[in-house]
C-alpha positions in Angstrom: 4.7 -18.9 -5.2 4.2 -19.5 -1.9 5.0 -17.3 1.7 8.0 -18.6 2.8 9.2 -17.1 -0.5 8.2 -13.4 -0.3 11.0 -11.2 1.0 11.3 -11.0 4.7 9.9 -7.7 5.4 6.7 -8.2 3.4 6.6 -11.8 6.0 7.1 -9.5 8.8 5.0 -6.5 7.6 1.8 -9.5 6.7 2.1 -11.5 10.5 2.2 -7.7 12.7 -0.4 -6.2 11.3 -2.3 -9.3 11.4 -1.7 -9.1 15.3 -2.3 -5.8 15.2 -5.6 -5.8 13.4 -6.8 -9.0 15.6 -6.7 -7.1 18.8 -7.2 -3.2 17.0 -11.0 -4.8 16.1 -11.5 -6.3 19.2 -11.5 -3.0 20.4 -11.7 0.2 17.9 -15.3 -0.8 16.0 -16.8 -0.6 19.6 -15.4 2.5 20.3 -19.0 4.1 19.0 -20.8 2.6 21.4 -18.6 3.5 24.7 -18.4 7.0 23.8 -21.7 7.4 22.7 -22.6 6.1 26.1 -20.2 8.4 28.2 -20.5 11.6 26.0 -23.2 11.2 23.9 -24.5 10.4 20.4 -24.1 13.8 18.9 -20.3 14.4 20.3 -19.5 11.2 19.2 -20.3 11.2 15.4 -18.3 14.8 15.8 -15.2 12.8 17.8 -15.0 10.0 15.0 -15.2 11.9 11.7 -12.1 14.5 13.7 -9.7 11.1 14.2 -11.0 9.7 10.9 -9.4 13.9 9.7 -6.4 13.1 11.8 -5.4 10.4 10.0 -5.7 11.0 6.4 -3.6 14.7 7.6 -0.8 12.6 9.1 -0.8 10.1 6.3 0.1 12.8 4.4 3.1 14.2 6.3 4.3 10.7 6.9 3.9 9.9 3.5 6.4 12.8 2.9 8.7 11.6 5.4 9.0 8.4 4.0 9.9 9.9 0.7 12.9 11.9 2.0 13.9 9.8 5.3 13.2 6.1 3.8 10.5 3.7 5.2 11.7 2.2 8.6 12.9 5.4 10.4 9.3 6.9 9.9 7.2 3.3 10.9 9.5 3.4 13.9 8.7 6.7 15.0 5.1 6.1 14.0 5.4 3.0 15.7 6.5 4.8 18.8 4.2 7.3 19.2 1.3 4.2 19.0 2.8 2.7 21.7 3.0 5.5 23.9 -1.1 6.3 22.9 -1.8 3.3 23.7 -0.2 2.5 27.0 -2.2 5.8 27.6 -5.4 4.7 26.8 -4.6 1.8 28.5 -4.7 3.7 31.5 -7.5 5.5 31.2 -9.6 2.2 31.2 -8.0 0.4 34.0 -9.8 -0.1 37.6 -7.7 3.3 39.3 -8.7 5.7 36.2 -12.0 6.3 33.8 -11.7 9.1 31.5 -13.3 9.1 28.9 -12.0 12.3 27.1 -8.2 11.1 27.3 -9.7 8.0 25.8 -10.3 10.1 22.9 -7.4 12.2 23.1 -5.4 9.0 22.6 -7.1 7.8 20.7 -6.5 10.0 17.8 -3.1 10.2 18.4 -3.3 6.6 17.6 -5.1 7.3 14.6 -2.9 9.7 13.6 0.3 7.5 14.4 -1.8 4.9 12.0 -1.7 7.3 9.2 2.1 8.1 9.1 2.8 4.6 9.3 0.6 3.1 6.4 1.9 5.3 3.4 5.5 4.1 4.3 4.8 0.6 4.9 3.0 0.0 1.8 5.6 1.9 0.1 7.7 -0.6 1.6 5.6 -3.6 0.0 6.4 -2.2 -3.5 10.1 -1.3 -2.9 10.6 -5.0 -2.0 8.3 -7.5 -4.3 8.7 -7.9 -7.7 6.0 -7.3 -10.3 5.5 -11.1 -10.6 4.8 -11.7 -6.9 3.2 -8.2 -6.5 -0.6 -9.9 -6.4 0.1 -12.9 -4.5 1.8 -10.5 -1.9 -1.8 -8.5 -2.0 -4.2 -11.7 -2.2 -2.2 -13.4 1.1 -2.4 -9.5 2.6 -6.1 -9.5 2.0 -6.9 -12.4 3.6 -5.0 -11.6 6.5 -6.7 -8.7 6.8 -10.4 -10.1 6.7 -9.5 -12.8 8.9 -8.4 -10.4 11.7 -11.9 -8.4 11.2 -13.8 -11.4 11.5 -11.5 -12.8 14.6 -11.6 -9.9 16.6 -15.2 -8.6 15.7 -16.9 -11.9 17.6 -14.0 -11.6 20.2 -14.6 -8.1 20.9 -18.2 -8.5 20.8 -18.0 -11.0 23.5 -15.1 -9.7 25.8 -15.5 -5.5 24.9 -18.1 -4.3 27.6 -16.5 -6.3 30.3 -13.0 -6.4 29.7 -11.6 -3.4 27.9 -8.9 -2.7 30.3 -7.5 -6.1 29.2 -7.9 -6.2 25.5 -6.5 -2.6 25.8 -3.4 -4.5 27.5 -2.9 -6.7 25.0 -3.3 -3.9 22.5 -0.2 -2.3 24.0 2.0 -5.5 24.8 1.2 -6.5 20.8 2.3 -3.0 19.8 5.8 -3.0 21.7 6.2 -6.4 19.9 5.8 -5.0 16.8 8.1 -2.0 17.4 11.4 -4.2 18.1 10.5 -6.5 15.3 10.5 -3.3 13.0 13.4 -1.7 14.9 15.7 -5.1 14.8 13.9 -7.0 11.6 13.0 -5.2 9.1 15.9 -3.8 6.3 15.3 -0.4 5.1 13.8 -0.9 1.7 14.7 2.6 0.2 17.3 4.9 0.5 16.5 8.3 -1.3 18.2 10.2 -3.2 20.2 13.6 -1.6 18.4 16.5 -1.4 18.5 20.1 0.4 16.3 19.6 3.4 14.3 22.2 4.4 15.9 24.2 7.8 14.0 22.2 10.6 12.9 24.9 12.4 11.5 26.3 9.4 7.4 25.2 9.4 7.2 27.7 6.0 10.0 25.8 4.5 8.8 21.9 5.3 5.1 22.9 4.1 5.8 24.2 0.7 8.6 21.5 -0.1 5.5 19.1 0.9 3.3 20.6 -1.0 5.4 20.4 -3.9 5.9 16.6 -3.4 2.0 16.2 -3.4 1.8 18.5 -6.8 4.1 16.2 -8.7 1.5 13.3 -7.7 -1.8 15.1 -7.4 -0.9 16.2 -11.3 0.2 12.8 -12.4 -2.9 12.0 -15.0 -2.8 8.0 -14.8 -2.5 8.2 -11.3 -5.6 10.0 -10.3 -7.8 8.7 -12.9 -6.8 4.9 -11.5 -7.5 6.3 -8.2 -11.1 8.1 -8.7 -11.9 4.1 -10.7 -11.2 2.7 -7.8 -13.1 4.5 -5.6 -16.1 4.2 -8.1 -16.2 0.7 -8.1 -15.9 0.3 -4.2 -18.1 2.6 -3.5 -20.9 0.2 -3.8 -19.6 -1.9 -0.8 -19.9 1.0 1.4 -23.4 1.4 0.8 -24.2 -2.1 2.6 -24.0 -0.7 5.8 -25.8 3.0 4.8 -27.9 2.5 2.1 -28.8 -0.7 2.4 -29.1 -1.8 5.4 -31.9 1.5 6.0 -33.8 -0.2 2.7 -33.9 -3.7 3.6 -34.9 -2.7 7.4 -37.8 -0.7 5.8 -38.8 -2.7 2.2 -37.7 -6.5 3.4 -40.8 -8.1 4.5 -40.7 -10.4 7.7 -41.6 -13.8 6.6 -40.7 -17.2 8.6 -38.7 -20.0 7.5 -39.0 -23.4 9.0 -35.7 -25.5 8.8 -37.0 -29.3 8.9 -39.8 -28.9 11.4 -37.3 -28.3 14.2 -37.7 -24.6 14.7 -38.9 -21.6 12.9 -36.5 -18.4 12.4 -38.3 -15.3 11.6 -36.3 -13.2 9.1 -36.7 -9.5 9.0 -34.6 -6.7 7.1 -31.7 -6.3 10.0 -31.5 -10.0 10.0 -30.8 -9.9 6.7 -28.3 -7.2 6.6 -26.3 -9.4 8.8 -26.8 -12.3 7.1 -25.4 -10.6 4.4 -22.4 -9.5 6.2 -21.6 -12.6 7.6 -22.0 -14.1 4.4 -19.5 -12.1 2.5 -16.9 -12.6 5.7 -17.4 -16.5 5.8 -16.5 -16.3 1.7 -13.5 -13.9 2.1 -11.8 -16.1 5.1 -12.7 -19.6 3.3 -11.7 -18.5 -0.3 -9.0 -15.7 -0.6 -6.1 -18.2 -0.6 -7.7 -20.3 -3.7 -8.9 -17.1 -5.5 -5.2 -16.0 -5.0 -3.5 -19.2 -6.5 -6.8 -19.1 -9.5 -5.7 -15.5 -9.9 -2.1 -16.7 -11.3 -3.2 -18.5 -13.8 -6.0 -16.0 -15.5 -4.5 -12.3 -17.4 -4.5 -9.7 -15.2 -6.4 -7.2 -17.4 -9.6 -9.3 -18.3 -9.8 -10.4 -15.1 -9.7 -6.9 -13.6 -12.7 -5.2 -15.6 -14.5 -8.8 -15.5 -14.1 -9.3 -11.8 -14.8 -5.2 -10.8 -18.4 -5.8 -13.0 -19.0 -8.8 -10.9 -18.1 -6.7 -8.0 -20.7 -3.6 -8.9 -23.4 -5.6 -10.1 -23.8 -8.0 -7.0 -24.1 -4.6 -4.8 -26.5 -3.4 -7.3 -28.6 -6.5 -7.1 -28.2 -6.0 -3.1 -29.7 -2.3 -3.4 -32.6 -3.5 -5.1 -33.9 -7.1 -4.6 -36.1 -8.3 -1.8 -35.4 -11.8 -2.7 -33.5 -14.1 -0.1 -31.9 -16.1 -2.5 -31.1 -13.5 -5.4 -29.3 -11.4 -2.1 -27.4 -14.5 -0.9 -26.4 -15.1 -4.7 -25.4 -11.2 -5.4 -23.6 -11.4 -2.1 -21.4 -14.6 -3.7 -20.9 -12.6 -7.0 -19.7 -9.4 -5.7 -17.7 -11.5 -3.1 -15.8 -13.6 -5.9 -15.4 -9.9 -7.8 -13.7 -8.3 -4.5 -11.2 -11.1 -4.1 -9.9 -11.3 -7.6 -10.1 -7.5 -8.3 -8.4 -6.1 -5.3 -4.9 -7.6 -5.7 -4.6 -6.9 -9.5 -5.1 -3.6 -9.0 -3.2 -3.3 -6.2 -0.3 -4.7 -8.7 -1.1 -2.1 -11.1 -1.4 0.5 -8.9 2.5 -0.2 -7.9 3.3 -0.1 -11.4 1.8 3.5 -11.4 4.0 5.1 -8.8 7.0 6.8 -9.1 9.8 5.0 -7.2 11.1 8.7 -5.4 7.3 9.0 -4.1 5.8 6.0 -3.4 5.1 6.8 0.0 3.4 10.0 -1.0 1.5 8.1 -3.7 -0.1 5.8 -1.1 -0.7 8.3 1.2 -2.8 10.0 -1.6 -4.3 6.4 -2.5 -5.4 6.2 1.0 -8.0 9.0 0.0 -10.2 6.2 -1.7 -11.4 4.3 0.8 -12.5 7.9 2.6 -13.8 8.7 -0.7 -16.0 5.6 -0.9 -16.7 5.6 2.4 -18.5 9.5 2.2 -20.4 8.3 -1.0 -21.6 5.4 1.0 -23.3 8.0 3.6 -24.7 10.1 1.2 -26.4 7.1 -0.3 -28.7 7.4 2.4 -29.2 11.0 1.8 -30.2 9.9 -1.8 -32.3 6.3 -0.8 -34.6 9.1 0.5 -35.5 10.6 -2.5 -34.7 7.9 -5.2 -36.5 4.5 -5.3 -34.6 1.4 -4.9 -34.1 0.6 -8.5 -33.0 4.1 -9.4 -30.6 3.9 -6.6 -29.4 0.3 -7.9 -29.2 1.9 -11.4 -27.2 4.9 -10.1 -24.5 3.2 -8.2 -24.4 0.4 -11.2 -23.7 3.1 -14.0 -21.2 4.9 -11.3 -19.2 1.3 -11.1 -19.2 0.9 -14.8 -17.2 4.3 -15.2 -14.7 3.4 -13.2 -14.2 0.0 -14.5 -13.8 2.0 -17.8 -11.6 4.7 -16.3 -9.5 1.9 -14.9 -9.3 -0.2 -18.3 -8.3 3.3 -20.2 -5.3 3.7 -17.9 -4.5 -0.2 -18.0 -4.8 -0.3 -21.6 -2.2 3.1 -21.5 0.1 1.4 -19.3 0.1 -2.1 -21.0 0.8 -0.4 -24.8 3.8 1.3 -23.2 5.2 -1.6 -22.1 5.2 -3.3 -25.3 6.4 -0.4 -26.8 9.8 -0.1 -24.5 11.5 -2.9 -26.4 11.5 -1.4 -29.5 12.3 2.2 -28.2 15.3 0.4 -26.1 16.2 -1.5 -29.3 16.0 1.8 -31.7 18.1 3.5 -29.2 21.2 0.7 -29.8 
């Protein structure tokens, strides 16, 4: 397998949002910081978690959208109304205006644009790949990803204080790109079936065939239980920068390491947190494309519940050691875990979906990462009560029930497949 062979709109879909992404984190993870300057700390936090609400509500109606309009027509008006946010906010940073509050008002709209487009792009992904090229279509997505993050993080780190009128500029010019590449090169993937649409003007009429749509999928068993796995077993990596970086900034011991007799580097807990994270960066960029070729030649299963332990028990050590070495090594385990278990399950979470609702199944999918994310910030909550070990323990034992809620619903879905043969040969 290699790219050149993956349909064209999973090629298209892989190289924008890498552009995308590349200049989005040059700008978006600093976004903290400016407003926290020009409105404050406690607005802020209040202004983040409101376009963080934004988009998981508009993931859901363009989730729905893309069930009963098909894929492109709702990325292109998603892709739109980015465009126009952006140029905005554009604005609002450049030398004739500075506001601060249309900067915000923008950018949730963005957000919010973000979250009708994803649910119908990765639907997209699914209608177009095949079950055999389904996880080196995630792996090669996954690494693009990462690589983006790590790009535009030390780009924006450098360039954000002092040119954010520009890499807003850039922003915009890359999103306008991307709209006539989806508007001229990408091929509708899906075309549903007929249905009595709601009367447009009717709100009352759109809402409850929507919520109908989402009670077909919130009620689909496999489904959820796959989901709530998943978020059990990532939940650990959301504690690194809760969690763990509070303990290792309070527990870790300064101590001083000489390299050579050239120079001395004093390492305290923040350094390590970052060490940690760069670690884990470096691994993803350098190794996802080999991990993706290893992956086709192990069985998905095994490898999913062996790599998802590896994954939980690396965190775990992480929560609990103050040894240098046994964090760098836990960092390399749970590393390895991540890039083998996140395609496979993103391949048997497409098996999971029903083709008429894909979109509305990822939009729901798209809960996890939320999910994780709000377990991650209670961890502190709890790191303030519970020792380390405890903590270590707790997150450990959470992991292991979702790698066995996620092998029960595996195990379901790989007996049914071996008994559709003999039910289609019973029925000649």
């Amino acid at each position: 397998m290699s790219f050149s062979q993956l349909h064209p709109n999973i090629r298209i879909r892989i190289v924008t949002s890498f552009l995308t992404r590349l200049v989005g984190n040059m700008i978006f993870p600093f976004m903290a910081i400016y407003f926290s300057a020009k409105l404050g700390p406690a607005i802020t936090g209040l202004l983040l978690v409101l376009t963080v609400c934004a988009q998981i509500l508009m993931g859901f109606y363009g989730g729905y959208l893309a069930d009963r309009w098909g894929r492109k027509k709702v990325m292109v008006y998603g892709q739109w109304i980015q465009c126009c946010a952006l140029f905005i906010m554009m604005a609002a940073n450049s030398p004739w205006l500075d506001s601060a509050w249309l900067t915000f008002a923008m950018m949730l709209v963005q957000n919010a644009s973000n979250g009708m487009i994803n649910p119908a792009a990765d639907a997209m992904l699914i209608d177009v790949s095949t079950k055999e090229n389904r996880t080196y279509m995630y792996g090669i997505s996954y690494w693009s990803n990462n690589l983006s993050i790590a790009l535009g993080s030390v780009v924006g780190g450098l360039l954000f204080a002092t040119h954010r009128f520009e890499l807003l500029l850039v922003l915009t010019v890359v999103s306008f790109l991307t709209l006539v590449i989806i508007a001229f090169s990408i091929k509708e993937s899906y075309q549903p079936k007929p249905k009595p649409m709601p009367f447009v003007g009717s709100r009352t009429g759109i809402l409850r065939d929507m919520v109908a749509s989402y009670k077909l999928v919130m009620t689909d068993r496999r489904f959820i239980l796959f989901s709530l796995g998943g978020m059990l077993i990532f939940a650990p990596e959301f504690q690194t920068p809760n969690y763990i970086a509070v303990r290792l900034a309070q527990e870790f011991a300064p101590r001083s390491i000489g390299l050579f007799d050239w120079f001395t580097v004093e390492l305290t807990g923040l350094k390590i947190f970052s060490l940690i994270q760069l670690e884990n960066t470096l691994l993803v960029v350098l190794f996802s494309l080999a991990v993706t070729k290893l992956i086709e030649r192990l069985k998905e299963a095994p490898a999913l519940y062996i790599s998802g332990l590896m994954y939980i028990a690396g965190y775990s050590l992480i929560m609990y050691s103050n040894s240098l070495i046994v964090i760098l090594a836990a960092v390399l385990i749970s590393t390895l875990g991540e890039l083998i278990h996140a395609p496979i399950r993103q391949t048997y979470l497409s098996q999971i979906v029903k083709d008429d609702l894909r979109s509305s199944y990822m939009a729901v999918n798209g809960l996890v990462v939320p999910g994780a994310r709000i377990m991650g910030a209670v961890g502190i909550t709890l790191g303030a009560v519970l020792p380390s070990y405890l903590m270590a323990l707790l997150i450990f034992s959470l992991g292991v029930v979702g790698v066995i809620l996620t092998r029960s619903i595996v195990l379901q879905m790989d007996s049914k497949e071996r008994l559709l043969p003999h039910t289609k040969e019973a029925a000649r």
